[in-house]
C-alpha positions in Angstrom: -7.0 13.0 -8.9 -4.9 12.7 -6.1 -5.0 11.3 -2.6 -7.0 15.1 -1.2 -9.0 14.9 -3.9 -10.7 11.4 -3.4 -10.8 12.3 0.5 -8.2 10.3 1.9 -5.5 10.9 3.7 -2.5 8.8 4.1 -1.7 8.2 8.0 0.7 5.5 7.6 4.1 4.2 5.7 5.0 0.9 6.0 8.4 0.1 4.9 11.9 -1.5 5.7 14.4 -0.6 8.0 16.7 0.6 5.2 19.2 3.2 6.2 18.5 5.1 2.2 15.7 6.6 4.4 17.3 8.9 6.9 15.7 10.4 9.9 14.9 13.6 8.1 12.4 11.6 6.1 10.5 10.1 9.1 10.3 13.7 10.4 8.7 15.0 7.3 6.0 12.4 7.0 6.1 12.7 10.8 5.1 16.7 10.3 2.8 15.9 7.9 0.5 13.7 10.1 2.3 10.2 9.0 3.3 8.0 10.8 6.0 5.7 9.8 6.1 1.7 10.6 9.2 -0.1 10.2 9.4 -3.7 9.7 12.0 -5.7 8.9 12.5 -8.2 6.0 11.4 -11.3 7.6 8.4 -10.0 8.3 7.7 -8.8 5.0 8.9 -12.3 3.9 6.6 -14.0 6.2 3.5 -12.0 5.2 4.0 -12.5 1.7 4.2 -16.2 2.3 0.7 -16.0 4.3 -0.8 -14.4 1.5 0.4 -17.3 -0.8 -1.0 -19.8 1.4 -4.0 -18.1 1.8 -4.7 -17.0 -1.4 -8.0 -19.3 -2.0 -9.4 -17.8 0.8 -8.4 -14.1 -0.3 -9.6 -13.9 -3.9 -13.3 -13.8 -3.4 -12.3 -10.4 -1.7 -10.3 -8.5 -4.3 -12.5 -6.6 -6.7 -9.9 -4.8 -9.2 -6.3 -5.2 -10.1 -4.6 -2.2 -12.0 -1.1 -2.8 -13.5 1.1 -0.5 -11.3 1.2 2.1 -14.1 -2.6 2.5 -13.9 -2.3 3.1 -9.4 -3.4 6.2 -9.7 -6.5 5.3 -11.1 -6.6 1.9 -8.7 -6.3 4.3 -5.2 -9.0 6.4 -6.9 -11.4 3.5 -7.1 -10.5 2.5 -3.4 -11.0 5.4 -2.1 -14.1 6.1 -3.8 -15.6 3.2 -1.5 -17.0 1.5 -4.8 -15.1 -1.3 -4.7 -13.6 -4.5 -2.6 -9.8 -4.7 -2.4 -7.7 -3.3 -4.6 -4.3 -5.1 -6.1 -1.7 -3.0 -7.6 0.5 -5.8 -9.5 4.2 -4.5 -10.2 5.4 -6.3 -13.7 2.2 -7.0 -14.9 1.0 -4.8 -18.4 
């Protein structure tokens, strides 16, 4: 199943400011209805530090964690409404 198929759509793309994404690709997620969000590496750095200092406070709301080879089957589940927050954990089997 993919992203049409459990009724979502993607409207956003969060990522880096990291020239291996030229403009071209902006203006195809552009065309496509998304919208991409730049941020730079501090910020990612400092949101990842929030999340470790809150991260007694965030547990009670993350329902699932899939392994990222299972994500597919993790976005499904979100999507499907069924479920809290989803973690997809990269290195974990």
């Amino acid at each position: 199943m993919d992203l049409d198929e459990a009724g979502a759509q993607v409207r956003y793309l969060i990522r880096d400011r990291d020239a291996k994404f030229p403009a071209l690709f902006d203006r195809i997620l552009y065309d496509s209805g998304i919208e991409t969000v730049l941020t730079g590496i501090p910020l990612l750095e400092r949101n990842q530090q929030l999340l470790l200092d809150n991260r007694d406070y965030l547990a009670p709301i993350i329902t699932h964690r899939f392994p990222v080879e299972d994500l597919q089957a993790g976005l499904h589940l979100f999507f499907s409404g069924r479920t809290g927050k989803v973690v997809i954990e990269q290195g974990q089997s």
